[in-house]
N, C-alpha and C positions, 0 to 999 in steps of 0.2 A: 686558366686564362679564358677571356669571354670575347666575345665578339658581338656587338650588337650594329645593326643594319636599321638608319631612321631615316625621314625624309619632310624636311623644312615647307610650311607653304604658309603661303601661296608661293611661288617661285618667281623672286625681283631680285634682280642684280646686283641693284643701286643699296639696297638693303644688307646683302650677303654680304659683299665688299665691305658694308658698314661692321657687320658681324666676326668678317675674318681680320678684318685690320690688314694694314701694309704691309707686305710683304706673310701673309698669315700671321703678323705679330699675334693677335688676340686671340687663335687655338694654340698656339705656344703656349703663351701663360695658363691659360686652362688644362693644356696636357701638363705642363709643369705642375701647377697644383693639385691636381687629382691623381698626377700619376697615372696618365692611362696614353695610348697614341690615336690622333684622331684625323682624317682622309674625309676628304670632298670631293666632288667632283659636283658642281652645282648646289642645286639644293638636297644631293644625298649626300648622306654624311655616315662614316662607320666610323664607329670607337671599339679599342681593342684593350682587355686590361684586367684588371677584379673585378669580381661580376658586380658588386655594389658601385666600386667609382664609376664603371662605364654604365651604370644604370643614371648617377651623376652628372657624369659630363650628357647624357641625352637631356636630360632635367633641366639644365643651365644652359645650353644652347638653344634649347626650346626657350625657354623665359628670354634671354639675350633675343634672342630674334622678334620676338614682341616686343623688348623695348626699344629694339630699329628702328619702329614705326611713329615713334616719336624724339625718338635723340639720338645723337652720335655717341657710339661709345668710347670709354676712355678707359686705360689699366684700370687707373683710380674706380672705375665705376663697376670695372666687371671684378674688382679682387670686392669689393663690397659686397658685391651678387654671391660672390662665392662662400663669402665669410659667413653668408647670411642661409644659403641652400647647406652649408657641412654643420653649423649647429642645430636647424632645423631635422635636420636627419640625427644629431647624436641626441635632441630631444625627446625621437620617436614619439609625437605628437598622438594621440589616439585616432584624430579625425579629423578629415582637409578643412570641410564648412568650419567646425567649431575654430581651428589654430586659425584659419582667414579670419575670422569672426576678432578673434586676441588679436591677431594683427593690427585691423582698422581701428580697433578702439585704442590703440597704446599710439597711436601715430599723433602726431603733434603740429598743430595749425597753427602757423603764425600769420599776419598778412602776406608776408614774401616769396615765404617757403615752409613748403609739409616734407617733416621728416619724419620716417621710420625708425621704428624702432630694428635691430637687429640680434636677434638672440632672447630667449628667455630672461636672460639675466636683465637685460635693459628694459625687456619692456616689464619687470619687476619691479624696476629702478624707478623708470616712470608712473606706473600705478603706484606703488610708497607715495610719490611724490605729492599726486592729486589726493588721495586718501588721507594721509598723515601730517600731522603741523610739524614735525621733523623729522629728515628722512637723513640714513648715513651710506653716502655712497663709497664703499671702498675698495681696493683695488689697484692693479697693475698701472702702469701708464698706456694711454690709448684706448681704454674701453667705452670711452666715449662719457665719461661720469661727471665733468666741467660743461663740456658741448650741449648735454640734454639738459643738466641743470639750470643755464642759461636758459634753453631753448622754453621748458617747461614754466620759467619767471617771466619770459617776456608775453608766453600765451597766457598767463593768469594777468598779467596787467593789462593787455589787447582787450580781454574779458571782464576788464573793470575788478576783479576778486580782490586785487592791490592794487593799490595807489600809488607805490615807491617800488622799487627795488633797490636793493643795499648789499655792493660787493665787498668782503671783505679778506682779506689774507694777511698771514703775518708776516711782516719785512722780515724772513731771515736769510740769509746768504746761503748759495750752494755751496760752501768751503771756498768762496772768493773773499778779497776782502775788497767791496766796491768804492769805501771810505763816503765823503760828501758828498749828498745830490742835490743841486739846486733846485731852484723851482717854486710853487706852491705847496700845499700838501698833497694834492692828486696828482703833478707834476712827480712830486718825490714816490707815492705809492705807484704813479701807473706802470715802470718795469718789471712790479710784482704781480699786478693784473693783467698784464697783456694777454692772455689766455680766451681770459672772461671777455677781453675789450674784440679780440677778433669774430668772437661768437657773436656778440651782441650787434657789432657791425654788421655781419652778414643778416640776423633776422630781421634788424630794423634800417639799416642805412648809415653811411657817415654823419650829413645833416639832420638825420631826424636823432643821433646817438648824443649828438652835439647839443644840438637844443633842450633832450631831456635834461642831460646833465647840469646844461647853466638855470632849468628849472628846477633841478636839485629835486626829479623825479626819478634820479638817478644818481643814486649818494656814492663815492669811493669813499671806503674809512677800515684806516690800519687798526687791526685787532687793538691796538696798545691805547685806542682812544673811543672803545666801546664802554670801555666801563660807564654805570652811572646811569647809560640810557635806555629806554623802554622805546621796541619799536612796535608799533600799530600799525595793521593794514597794509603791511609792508611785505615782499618776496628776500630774505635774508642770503647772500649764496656764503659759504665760508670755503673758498680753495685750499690745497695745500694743507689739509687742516692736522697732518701728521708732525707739522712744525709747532703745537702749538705744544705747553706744558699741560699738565694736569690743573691748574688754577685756573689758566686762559681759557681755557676748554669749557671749568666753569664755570667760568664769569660769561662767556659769549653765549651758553645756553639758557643762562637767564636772563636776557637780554628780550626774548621773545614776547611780545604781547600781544593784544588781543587782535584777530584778524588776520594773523600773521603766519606765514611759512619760513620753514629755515631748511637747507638745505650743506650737510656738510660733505665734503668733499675730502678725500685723499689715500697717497697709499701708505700703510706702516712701513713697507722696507728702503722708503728713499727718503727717513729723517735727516733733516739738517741740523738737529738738534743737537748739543754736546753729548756726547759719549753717557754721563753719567745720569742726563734728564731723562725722565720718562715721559714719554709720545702723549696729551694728550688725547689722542685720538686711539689709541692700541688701549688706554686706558678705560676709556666710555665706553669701549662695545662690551665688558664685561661689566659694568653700573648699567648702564640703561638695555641690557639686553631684555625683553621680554615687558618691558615697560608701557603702561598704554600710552597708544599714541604716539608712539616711535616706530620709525621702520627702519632696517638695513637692507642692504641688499650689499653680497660679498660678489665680486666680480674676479675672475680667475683670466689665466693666459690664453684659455681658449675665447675668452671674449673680444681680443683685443680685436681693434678694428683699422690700426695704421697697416704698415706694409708689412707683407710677410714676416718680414726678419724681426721685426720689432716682437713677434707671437716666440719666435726661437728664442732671441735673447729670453725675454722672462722667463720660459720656460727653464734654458742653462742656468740661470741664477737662482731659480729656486731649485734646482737638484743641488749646487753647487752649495748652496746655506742646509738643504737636507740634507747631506753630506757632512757637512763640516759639523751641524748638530748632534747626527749622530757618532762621528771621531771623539768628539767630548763626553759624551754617555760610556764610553768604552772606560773600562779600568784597566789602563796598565800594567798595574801589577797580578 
């Protein structure tokens, strides 16, 4: 058991309160995630616990209190922080300048809003992405692999690199049966893109998301009506792309023409696929592994970037399938 003794400055009130949250809400969640116990009395503050986490929680309460100085904290903001200071550390980086250095360059400028990357793995994700004319993001849910992909098409059109951007996903059902959707055809695709359409709202605006789109600078189109076409100068996204078969898979990858980026998205273990199709997507990463001009990037549970529990779940679920794989490997007799 460790004890360490640190001391916050300059020493502001108005700031700490920012820091500790209501009621101490905000060293709650911080001793709950680290697992350590943590005591203030002003701007001194001790942590008690494993000598690594309390070396942590110093770490993150320092960085937290620098960003007082400019915003109100929120869970949402400091479980980010956190997500971001525990894979940093299971990365053991060689060197502060150099990993700062990876940092700013992986960070992503839109007009509205600059995001970070978090984790090795994303900012992986995003260098594939600038590097390679198609990149295969795959993975858990929550690692952030829709959110950057977006984020990364909307900064190459901002930047003039493309012309268009072209959402695409396959209408299949999560074991519902939704039956008939009226509408247009983007009326009928958009509760399969909603994902894509929340991102894109946030970097670019309602009306400005609105307007691309009736300038059809902003294509929606259902995998089932790609065939045929060659896209140019175009940012390609394909969501969900675990739903697709092995034919659709091919047909959407030759889809790609000159100027063009394509970006596929999805996880292998949440197919909606029948029982007896093959994924698609679980498919390709054994044909185009090592291929030039291709990247993947494999994103795991500890990337995940929603709420805690969301990191538990996947984890349960892949012990629970490593499990149940290996009871089949067992010979009975």
């Amino acid at each position: 058991m460790a004890k360490l003794e640190f001391q916050l400055s300059p020493d502001d009130n108005k700031r700490l309160a920012n820091l500790c949250g209501p009621l101490d809400k905000n060293l709650r969640q911080i001793e709950k995630r680290l697992g350590v116990e943590l005591h203030n009395r002003g701007g001194s503050f001790q942590a008690v616990g494993d000598e690594r986490q309390v070396r942590n929680a110093c770490s993150v309460l320092q960085g937290l209190y620098e960003t007082t100085l400019k915003e109100t904290l929120s869970p949402e903001g400091i479980h980010l922080y956190l997500q971001e200071v525990m894979l940093e550390n299971d990365e053991e980086s060689s060197g502060s300048d150099e990993a700062a250095d990876e940092h700013e360059s992986a960070d992503i400028a839109t007009r509205r809003v600059k995001i970070r990357c978090r984790g090795e793995n994303q900012r992986v994700y995003v260098e594939n992405i600038r590097e390679f004319d198609l990149t295969f993001g795959i993975g858990p849910a929550g690692t952030g692999k829709t959110y950057l992909a977006v984020a990364c098409a909307v900064e190459l059109l901002e930047r003039e690199q493309v012309r268009r951007l072209v959402l695409v996903r396959p209408a299949v059902e999560a074991g519902e049966r939704l039956g008939f959707l009226p509408g247009d055809l983007a009326q009928k695709v958009d509760p399969y893109l909603r994902p894509i359409y929340d991102a894109l709202y946030e970097f670019l605006g309602f009306d400005r998301v609105a307007r691309l789109i009736e300038k059809n600078v902003i294509e929606v189109a259902p995998l089932a009506y790609m065939r045929g076409r060659t896209l140019n100068n175009a940012c390609v996204i394909m969501d969900e792309a675990q739903n697709t078969t092995v034919e659709q898979m091919k047909m959407f990858l030759t889809r790609i023409g000159f100027g063009s980026r394509a970006i596929v998205t999805g996880d292998v273990t949440q197919t909606d696929l029948p029982k007896h199709v093959l994924s698609g997507l679980r498919h390709v990463r054994g044909v185009l592994k090592g291929v030039e001009g291709v990247g993947f990037c494999e994103f795991q549970a500890r990337d995940v970037v929603r709420h805690p529990l969301v990191q538990r779940i996947v984890r349960a679920y892949e012990s629970s399938e490593q499990n149940a794989d290996a009871g089949k490997k067992v010979d009975p007799g």
